[in-house]
Every structure is written in structure tokens, then in C-alpha cells.
N, C-alpha and C positions, 0 to 999 in steps of 0.2 A: 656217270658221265655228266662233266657240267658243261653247257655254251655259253657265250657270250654272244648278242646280238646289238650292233652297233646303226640305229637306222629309226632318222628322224620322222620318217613317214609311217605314221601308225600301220596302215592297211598290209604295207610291202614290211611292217614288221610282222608283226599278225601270220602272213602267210609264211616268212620264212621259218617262222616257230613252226608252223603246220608240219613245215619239211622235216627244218632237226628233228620235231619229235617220234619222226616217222620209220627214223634212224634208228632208232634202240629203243629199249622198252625200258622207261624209266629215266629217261635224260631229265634234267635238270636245268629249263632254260631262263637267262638273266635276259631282258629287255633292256636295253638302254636308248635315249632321244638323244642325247648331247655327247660330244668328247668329254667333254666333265664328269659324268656321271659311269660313263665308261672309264674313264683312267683311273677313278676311285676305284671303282669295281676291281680293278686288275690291281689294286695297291692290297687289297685285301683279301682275295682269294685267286683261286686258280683253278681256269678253264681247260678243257682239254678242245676246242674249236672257239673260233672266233670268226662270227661273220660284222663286217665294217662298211657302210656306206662310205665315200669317200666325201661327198660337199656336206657339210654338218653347219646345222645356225652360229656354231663355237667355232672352228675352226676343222682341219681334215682328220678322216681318216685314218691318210698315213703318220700324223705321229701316233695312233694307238699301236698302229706296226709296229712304229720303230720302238718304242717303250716294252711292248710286248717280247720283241725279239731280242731285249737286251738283257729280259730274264729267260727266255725259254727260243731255241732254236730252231726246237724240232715241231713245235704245234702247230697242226693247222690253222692258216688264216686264208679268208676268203674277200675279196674286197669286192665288192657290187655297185654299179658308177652308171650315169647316166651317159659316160665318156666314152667312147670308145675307138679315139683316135689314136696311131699307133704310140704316140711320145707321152700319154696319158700310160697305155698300160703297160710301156717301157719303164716311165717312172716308178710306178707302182711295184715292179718287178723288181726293180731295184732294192726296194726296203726288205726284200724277202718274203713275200708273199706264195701261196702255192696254188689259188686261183684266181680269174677276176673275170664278173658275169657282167655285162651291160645291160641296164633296164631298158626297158621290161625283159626279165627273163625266162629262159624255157624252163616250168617246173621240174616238167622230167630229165632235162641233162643235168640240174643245178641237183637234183637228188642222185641220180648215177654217179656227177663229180663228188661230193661229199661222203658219198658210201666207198669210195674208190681209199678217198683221204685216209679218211676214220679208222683207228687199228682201236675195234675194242676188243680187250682182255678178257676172257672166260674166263671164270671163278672154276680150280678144280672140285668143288664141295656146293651145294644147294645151298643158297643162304637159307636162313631161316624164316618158314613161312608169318612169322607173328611180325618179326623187326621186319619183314619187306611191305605188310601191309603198312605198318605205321609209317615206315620210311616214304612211300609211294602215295602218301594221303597228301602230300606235301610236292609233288612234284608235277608236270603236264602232262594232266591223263586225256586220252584218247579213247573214245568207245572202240571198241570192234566193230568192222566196219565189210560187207560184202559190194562194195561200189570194183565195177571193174575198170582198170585204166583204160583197155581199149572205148567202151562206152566212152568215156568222160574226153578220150582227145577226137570220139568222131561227133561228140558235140561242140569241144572246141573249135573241129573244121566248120561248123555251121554257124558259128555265133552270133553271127549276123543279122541270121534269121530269127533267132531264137528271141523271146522277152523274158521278161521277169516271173510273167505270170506261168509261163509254161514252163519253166524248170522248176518252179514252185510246185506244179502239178506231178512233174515228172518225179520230183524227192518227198513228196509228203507222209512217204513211211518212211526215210533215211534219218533215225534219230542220231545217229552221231553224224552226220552233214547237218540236221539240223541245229543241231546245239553248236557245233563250229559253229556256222552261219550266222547264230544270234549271236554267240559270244564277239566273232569281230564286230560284226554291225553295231553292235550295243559301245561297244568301246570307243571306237570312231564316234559314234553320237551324241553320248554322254559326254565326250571331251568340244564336242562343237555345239550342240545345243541344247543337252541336259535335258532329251525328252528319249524313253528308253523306244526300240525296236522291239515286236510284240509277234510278227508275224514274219514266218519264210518267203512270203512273198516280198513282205517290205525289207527283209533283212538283204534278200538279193538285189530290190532294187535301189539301197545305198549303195552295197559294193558297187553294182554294175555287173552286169552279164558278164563279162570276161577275169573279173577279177573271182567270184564267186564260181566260176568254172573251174580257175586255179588252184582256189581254196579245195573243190572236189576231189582233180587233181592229185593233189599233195597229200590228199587223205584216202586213196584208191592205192597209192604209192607205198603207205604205208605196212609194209609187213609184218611190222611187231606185232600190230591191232589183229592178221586174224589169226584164228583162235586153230591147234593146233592138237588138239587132243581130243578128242570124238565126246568122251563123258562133258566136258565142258564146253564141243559144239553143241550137244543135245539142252544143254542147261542155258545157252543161249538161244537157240531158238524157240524155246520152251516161253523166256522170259520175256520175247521179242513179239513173239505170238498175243503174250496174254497184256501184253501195249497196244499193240493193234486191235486188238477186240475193246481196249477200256477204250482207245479211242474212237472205235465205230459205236460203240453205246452213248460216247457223249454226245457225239454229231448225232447222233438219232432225235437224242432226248433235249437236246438246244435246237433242233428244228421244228420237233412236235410242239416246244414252247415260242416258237417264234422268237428265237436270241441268236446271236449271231453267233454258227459252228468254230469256227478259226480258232481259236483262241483255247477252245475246251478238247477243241480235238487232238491241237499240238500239245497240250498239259499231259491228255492220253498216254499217247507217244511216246512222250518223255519219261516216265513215270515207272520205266525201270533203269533208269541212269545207273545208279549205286551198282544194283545187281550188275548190270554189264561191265563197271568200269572192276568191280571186285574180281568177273571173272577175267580182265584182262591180268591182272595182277599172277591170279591162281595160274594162267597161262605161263607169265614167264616165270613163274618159279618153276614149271611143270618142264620148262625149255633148258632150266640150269641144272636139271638133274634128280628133280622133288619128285614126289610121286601125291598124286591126287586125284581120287576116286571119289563118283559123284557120290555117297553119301558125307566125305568129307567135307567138298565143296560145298553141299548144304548148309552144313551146318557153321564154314567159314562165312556163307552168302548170310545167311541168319544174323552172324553176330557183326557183320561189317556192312555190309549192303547199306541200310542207313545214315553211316556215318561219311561215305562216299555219297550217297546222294547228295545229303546235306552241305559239304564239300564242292563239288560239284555245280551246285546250283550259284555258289557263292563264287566259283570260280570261272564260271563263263559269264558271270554277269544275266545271269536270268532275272527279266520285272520282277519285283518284287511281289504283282498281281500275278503272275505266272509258277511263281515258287510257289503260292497259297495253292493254287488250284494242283498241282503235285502234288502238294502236301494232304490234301484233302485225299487224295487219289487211297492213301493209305491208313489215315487216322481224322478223324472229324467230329472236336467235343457236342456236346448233346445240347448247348446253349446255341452254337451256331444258326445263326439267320440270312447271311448270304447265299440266295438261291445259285448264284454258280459252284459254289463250295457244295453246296447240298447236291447239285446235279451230279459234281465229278465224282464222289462218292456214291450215289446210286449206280453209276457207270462202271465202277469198279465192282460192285457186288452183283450187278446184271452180268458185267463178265465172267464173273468166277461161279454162276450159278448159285447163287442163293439170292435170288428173288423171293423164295417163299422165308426167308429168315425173320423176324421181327423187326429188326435194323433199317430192313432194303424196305419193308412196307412202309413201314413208318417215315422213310425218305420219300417214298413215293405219294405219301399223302400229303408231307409237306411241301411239293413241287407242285402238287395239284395232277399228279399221272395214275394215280392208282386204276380209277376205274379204265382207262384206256387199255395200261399195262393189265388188268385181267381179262378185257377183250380178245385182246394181241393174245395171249395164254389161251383163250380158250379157242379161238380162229386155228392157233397150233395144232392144239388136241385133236382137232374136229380131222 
């Protein structure tokens, strides 16, 4: 499934991606700013939805309707307006359109309306699990995601009250809300100030409290993202677990050193991306008919997990200082002199229990923790 998204305001594109993508497992979404860039689009391939702002710095909207509906009759289009006086969305009605949302709008009716639209086609036959990974390295991946909608709209009802600092507190183990979160933030910023977003708290307080509620929302909504088959729930949270522990190792050991936690601890976190986004994948093959049993899935996660992380990191726009410290999370050449690279990999071998290994000692004497780290060991024992 491909969309088209027509909408000159990065943020309110951003999230509407959150929705489509929330819609099917694998969609295919096209961003466009300008009518121009949209009509090319529609000159050269073919969507099966189309969402359209209606005021554009180029010109409306509706002639992407009317162009669109001169090749195709039946596809959904959705137009989203800041307008919504009756001769505006009479107009609109006119060109043939099958919805139209006034900003700001409700995440959750704009995602009921669009699932209602959408007739996707079931494949009688499982694609193939090798062409679906390579096909799906290239399209909007979404982690799996345990966020519940009721939660997200009874903090909608409060938002008022709420700040940046305290939803920051309340998701700081949501790593697929947090990689959204950075990914928009980062995009919006790099286009207005070319200085990146590093942290969930700052990422929230670009969006803004209500916009960053919605992004949550949209991604709570999503049903493709959870995981549906018990072998690939356990392998998820198996994966989700051992993020959480590299990230409370790093926060330990960036406080014991007097360095600031944030930064080492959300690298933590993150630091099973690949794994998680592979097992979405294995999920929907597993939804089209496939059959996959976790020693399979191992050894799928084995040979792909990396190359979605990799992917992944480059497609939400993570710091470039932020990648490094992932990266380190799993491999860390033996020249290496950056003590936060050195930390996040002792944090990962403190998680996975080989402290006594040569690797983890040798990390810990070059951080300067050694003699601590065998106090803490022996205080254990005792």
C-alpha cells in the first residue's frame, strides 16, 4: 500500500504519517510540502490514499483532487483544512473527495475514518519471508508498541496540567514513542535551526505537550505494531528487557562518574531498534499465513536485526552522537578513547553478565570503575 500525504506543515505531516502507518503493516508513505511536488508524485506513480491540505504556499489542494480524480475515481482522498465553514467543505465535496477533517484534528476519528475508507487486499499465499524483509527495509517502520489508547486520551483530558518534563518521565522506557518523538522533533529542527534534538524531554518540548500527546495517540492506535504471535511476543520482551537493563547500567555508571545520565541512558533503550523492528516484520508475515517459530526467528533476528537498526537510525534522524553510543551498545574497536562509547559498552556486558569477562575488566579500568565494580561484587556476595 502506498499514500500520498499532501501538507505543508512538517509537524501535522509527521503525525499524519504516524496514523497511515498505523493502518497496515508495511505501507509505503510519500511526504509532500508543495502542490508541485505532489502533482509530480501523482504524474509518476500511484497511490492507493491520499491525504491533501487544502491552503498550500503553491496553490490548493483541490486541484490535486481534481487531477487525481481524472485518473482514478475510486481512491480514497482525504482533505484536512483549517476551514470549516459550510461552503468551504461543500466546495471540497464537490471535486469528489470521501473525507474532510478541520485542524486541529481528532487522532482517533481521523484513524477510525481512514480504516473505514481503506479496502486492503489479502494476499491468498504468505509472501516470501527473505523479499518481505528486503522490501520492508525501505518502507515506515514502526516498533511495536504496548502504549494503551485509553491511557494516552486520559492524558489528553489533562494536558493542561501536564509539562514536558513529566511525560518525559512518564515514557522514559517507551522506545518506540521515543524514537517517534526524536524522529519528528529532529526534523522540524534541522529544518529551522540545524541544531539536532538529543533528549525526550527536549523532543517533547519542541512538539509541545499536545502535539506529542498525539504523536503517542496515533502510535497506541496502531495495531499492526502489536505483536501477535506468543514465540515473537516472548522474543520481544526478552529484547525489550535486556534495553532496560543496558540502560539502567549506563545511568549507574554515568552517575558513579559524574557525567550526565540522559543521553547514555536513552542510547540504552534504544539499542534493540533492529531487533524489534525485524520482529515486526516476522509478525506480519506470521499475520499473512507464514509460519514462524522462535528458533527461526532467531536466527532471522541474527541475520537482519543489524541491518534494520542501521536503517532505522538513519531514518528517524538520530544525532549522529546518539547513533555512536547505539553502536557502541554492540561493537566497540579496541583503539577507542571516548569515554561515553567506553561506558555504553561496559553497560551492555554488565547487562548481559559477563563482568568477569576480559573485555568488561578491561572497560572498567579504562573508565576508572574497576576497583568500585569489585566492591559492589563483593558487598553482593557478602
Amino acid at each position: 500500500m502506498k499514500a500520498l500525504i499532501l501538507e505543508d506543515d512538517d509537524l501535522i505531516a509527521e503525525l499524519l504519517e504516524t496514523v497511515v502507518a498505523g493502518l497496515y503493516s508495511g505501507v509505503s508513505v510519500v511526504l509532500a510540502e508543495t502542490l508541485g511536488e505532489a502533482l509530480s508524485q501523482v504524474k509518476n506513480n500511484r497511490f492507493d490514499l491520499y491525504i491533501a491540505d487544502r491552503n498550500l504556499p503553491d496553490g490548493s489542494g483541490l486541484e490535486l483532487v481534481r487531477q487525481v480524480r481524472q485518473l482514478d475515481r475510486d481512491v480514497p482522498i482525504v482533505m484536512v483544512s483549517g476551514r470549516s465553514d459550510r461552503e468551504s467543505v461543500l466546495q471540497a465535496a464537490h471535486y469528489g473527495i470521501d473525507g474532510y477533517m478541520t485542524k486541529p484534528f481528532d487522532v482517533a476519528s481521523l484513524h477510525e475514518r481512514l480504516g473505514k475508507l481503506l479496502k486492503i487486499e489479502q494476499t491468498a499465499e504468505a509472501p516470501d519471508l527473505e523479499t518481505l524483509l528486503r522490501d520492508s527495509l525501505e518502507e515506515v517502520i514502526q516498533l511495536p508498541s504496548d502504549l494503551d489508547p485509553s491511557d494516552i486520551l486520559d492524558l489528553i483530558s489533562r494536558q493542561g496540567d501536564l509539562s514536558a518534563a513529566q511525560l518525559a518521565e512518564r515514557w522514559r522506557e517507551e522506545a518506540s514513542l521515543t524514537a517517534r518523538l526524536l524522529d519528528v522533533a529532529n526534523s522540524s529542527s534541522f529544518r529551522r535551526s540545524g541544531k539536532p534534538v538529543e533528549t525526550l524531554k527536549d523532543a517533547i518540548g519542541s512538539l509541545g505537550v499536545p502535539l506529542a500527546l498525539n504523536q503517542a495517540l496515533a502510535l497506541s492506535l496502531d495495531v499492526s505494531n502489536k505483536l501477535q504471535h506468543e514465540p515473537l511476543r516472548e522474543l520481544a520482551r526478552a529484547h525489550h528487557e535486556a534495553a532496560l537493563q543496558v540502560a539502567k547500567e549506563a545511568q549507574r555508571l554515568a552517575i558513579r562518574l559524574k557525567k550526565q545520565p540522559v543521553l547514555l541512558q536513552k542510547a540504552g533503550l534504544l539499542s534493540r531498534l533492529g531487533e524489534l523492528a525485524v520482529l515486526k516484520v516476522l509478525n506480519q508475515y506470521a499475520a499473512a499465513g507464514g509460519e514462524v517459530g522462535t528458533a527461526e526467528a532467531e536466527k532471522v533476528l541474527e541475520s537482519w536485526a543489524q541491518a534494520y537498526g542501521n536503517r532505522l537510525k538513519i531514518q528517524w534522524r538520530l544525532p549522529l552522537g546518539v547513533r555512536e553510543l547505539i553502536g557502541a551498545v554492540h561493537f566497540l574497536p579496541n583503539d577507542c578513547t571516548r569515554e561515553e562509547r567506553l561506558i555504553m559498552r561496559a553497560a551492555s556486558m554488565l547487562a548481559a553478565g559477563e563482568q568477569d569477562s576480559e573485555e568488561c575488566r578491561r572497560l572498567m579500568r579504562r573508565i576508572g570503575m574497576e576497583a568500585e565494580e569489585k566492591e559492589r561484587e563483593k558487598g553482593h556476595g557478602e
